[in-house]
C-alpha positions, 0 to 999 in steps of 0.5 A: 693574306688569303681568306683562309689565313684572314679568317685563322687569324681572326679566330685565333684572336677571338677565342676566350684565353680561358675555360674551364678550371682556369676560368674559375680560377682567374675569377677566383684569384683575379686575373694572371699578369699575361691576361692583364697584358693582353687586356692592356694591348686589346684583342680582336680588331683593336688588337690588329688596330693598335698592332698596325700603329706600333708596326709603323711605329716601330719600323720608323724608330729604328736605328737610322731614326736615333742617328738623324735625330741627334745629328740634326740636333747638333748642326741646328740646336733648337732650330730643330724642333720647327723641323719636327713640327712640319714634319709631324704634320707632312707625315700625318698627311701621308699617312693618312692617304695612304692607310685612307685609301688602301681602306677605301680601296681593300686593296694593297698599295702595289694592287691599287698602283696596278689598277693606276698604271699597269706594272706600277705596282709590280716596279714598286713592289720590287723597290720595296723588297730590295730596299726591304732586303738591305735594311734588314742587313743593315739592322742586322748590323745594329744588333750584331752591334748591340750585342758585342757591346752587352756580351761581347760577342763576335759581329757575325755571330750577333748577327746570327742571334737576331736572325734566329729570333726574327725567324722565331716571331713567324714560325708561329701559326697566325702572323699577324697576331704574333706581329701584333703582339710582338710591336705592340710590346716592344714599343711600349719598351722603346717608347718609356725608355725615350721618355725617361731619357728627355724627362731625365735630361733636363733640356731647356724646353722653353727655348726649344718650345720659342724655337719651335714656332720662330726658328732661327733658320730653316733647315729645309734638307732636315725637313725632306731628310726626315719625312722620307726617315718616317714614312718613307720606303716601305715604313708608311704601307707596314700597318696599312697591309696590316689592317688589309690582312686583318679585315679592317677595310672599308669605309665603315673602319675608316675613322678607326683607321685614321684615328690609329694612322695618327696615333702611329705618327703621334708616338713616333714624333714623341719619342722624337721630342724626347730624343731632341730634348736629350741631344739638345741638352747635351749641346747647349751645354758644350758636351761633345758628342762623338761624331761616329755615334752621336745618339749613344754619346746623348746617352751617356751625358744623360743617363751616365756610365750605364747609359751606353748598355741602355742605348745598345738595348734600345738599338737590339731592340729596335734593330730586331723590330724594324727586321720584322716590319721590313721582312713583314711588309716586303713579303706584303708587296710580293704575295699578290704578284706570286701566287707561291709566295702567297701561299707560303707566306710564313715560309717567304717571311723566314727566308727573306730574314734567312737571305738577309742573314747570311747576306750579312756574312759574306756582302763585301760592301754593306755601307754602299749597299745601304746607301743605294738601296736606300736610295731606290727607297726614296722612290717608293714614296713618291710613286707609291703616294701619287698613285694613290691619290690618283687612286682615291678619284677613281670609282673603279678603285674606291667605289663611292668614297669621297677622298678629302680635297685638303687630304689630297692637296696635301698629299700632292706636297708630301709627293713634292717633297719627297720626289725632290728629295729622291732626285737629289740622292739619285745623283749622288750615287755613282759618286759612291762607286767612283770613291 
């Protein structure tokens, strides 16, 4: 974001929310609900903090994330819960480099793999738009989805209303705070609905617990399959270009940026708990889950006839948030490559939601498209990890900062991973065009 947009925003979210009679009023009568919300949710930098957190967050729930995690469930019953611990800490790792390093470096992730490899960043940014582009097809499918279960709505036209609204968000004059504002309650939403589902279902944690620590089995596909779901493609960078446009550089914002870097992950993995408690209870206790929508069958088991319009809430929603995290983070990449775009970022956000949309109208193959581009996806972390941890011992990139050795290490096996997982899809693609 340019210095004029950093600065807008910036007094934009400092500014008092009231003067004059509503001051005397507020200090009268109490504070109104809004300012209560707004209090909650933090203003000024932890506002743009805790905004990042839950734009990772809910860009890693989306509707992909209820799929793997029931589905996994099923295939390997308490067994699972070791895969979400080595997950957790994988993802930590990555997370942290990367938010780390674009920190240090006050650069984006496609600048700081420019200064790596000239064109690097520039191949990344176009793997992040195009899988960015497809995704939001496909979350255009969730909602229109969701919308024809709660209304009954035509696709397409369920389509058209999570367009119109995604285009809403950023018509307003300070993005980041909008997005900031929007995540943040929304994800509070999706984070309470999942907790009362695990609470609610009543899940034998103490064997999920023993599982955990000495599994049955150990489903190493599960593990590379869900580090790529959390913080792979365009997921992991979200908040970090966040807290770039914001301001919350440097090395001084370093423990703050790693603190709220860990929080995303810690929330994700929560509501992750939650699901696999839900959908483990369901399966130890013989119900069949519906192979074509395993999540929404967990739903049902748990909550009742009334579970199916809370799932299909929780998909609008998430369908909705992760639309504007990709759309939000794909326009992040291009805008230092474009000068146009950069300039007219409000305006490239409501066209990439716009392109995506009517994109969902016509495309002929929207699961194959999906599939590749989810694909080119998994190269994003790979490349993008590795050259940031290139990055992090170079002085002409982070000046005098001091990367940690264990965070390197561990970085150099999240890039392991992923890159295995990636070479392993790649050939599996041109099965799909021969099927």
């Amino acid at each position: 974001m340019s210095k004029n947009l950093v600065g807008q925003e910036n007094n934009v979210v400092s500014q008092p929310a009231e003067s004059g009679q509503d001051a005397e009023s507020t200090q009268a009568g109490g504070k109104s609900l809004w300012e209560k919300v707004k209090s909650l949710l933090g203003t000024g930098q932890q506002s743009a903090l805790l905004g990042a957190a839950f734009l990772m967050f809910t860009s890693a729930i989306g509707p992909g994330f209820l799929m793997q995690t029931t589905t996994f469930t099923k295939q390997y019953r308490d067994s699972f819960g070791f895969v979400i611990l080595v997950v957790t800490f994988l993802s930590i790792f990555a997370q942290l480099n990367i938010w780390q390093i674009i920190a240090a470096s006050r650069l984006r992730a496609q600048d700081v793999a420019n200064k790596v490899l000239p064109g690097l960043g520039n191949v990344i940014a176009f793997f992040v738009s195009f899988g960015g582009l497809a995704f939001c097809l496909a979350h255009n499918a969730a909602s229109a989805l969701s919308m024809n279960i709660l209304f009954g709505l035509d696709y397409k036209i369920g389509s058209l209303v999570i367009g119109v609204i995604g285009i809403i968000v950023f018509l307003y004059k300070s993005i980041g705070v909008v997005v900031d504002k929007f995540c943040e309650v929304t994800g509070i939403f999706m984070l309470v609905t999942l907790l009362y589902l695990g609470l609610a279902s009543h899940a034998p944690v103490g064997l999920a617990l023993k599982s955990t620590f000495m599994p049955h089995e150990l489903p190493f596909i599960a593990v590379t399959t869900l580090v790529g779901g959390t913080v792979g493609g365009f997921i992991c960078f979200s908040g970090g270009h966040r807290l770039v446009d914001a301001g919350i550089v440097g090395q001084k914002n370093l423990r703050k940026v790693g603190g709220y870097a860990t929080l995303a992950i810690v929330l994700t993995t929560i509501v992750r708990i939650m699901l696999f408690l839900a959908a483990l209870s369901a399966v130890v206790a013989g119900y069949k889950l519906d192979p074509e929508n395993p999540a929404a069958s967990v739903f049902s088991y748990v909550i009742g006839p009334a579970g199916a319009t809370l799932f299909a809430v929780l998909i609008f929603s998430e369908a909705l948030n992760s639309l504007v995290g990709a759309a939000y983070t794909s326009v992040s990449f291009l805008k230092t490559l474009s000068k146009t775009i950069n300039s007219h970022e409000r305006g490239s956000i409501v066209a990439f939601i716009a392109l995506s949309t009517i994109l969902f109208e016509f495309i002929g193959q929207p699961v194959k498209v999906m599939i590749v581009s989810g694909t080119l996806n998994e190269l994003i972390l790979p490349l993008a990890l590795g050259a940031m941890l290139i990055a992090a011992h170079r002085k002409d990139i982070v000046g005098d900062y001091k990367h940690s050795r264990l965070m390197t290490v561990m970085g150099w096996v999240v890039v392991a991973i992923s890159g295995y997982m990636a070479i392993r899809s790649f050939g599996d693609i041109p099965k799909l065009w021969l099927e």
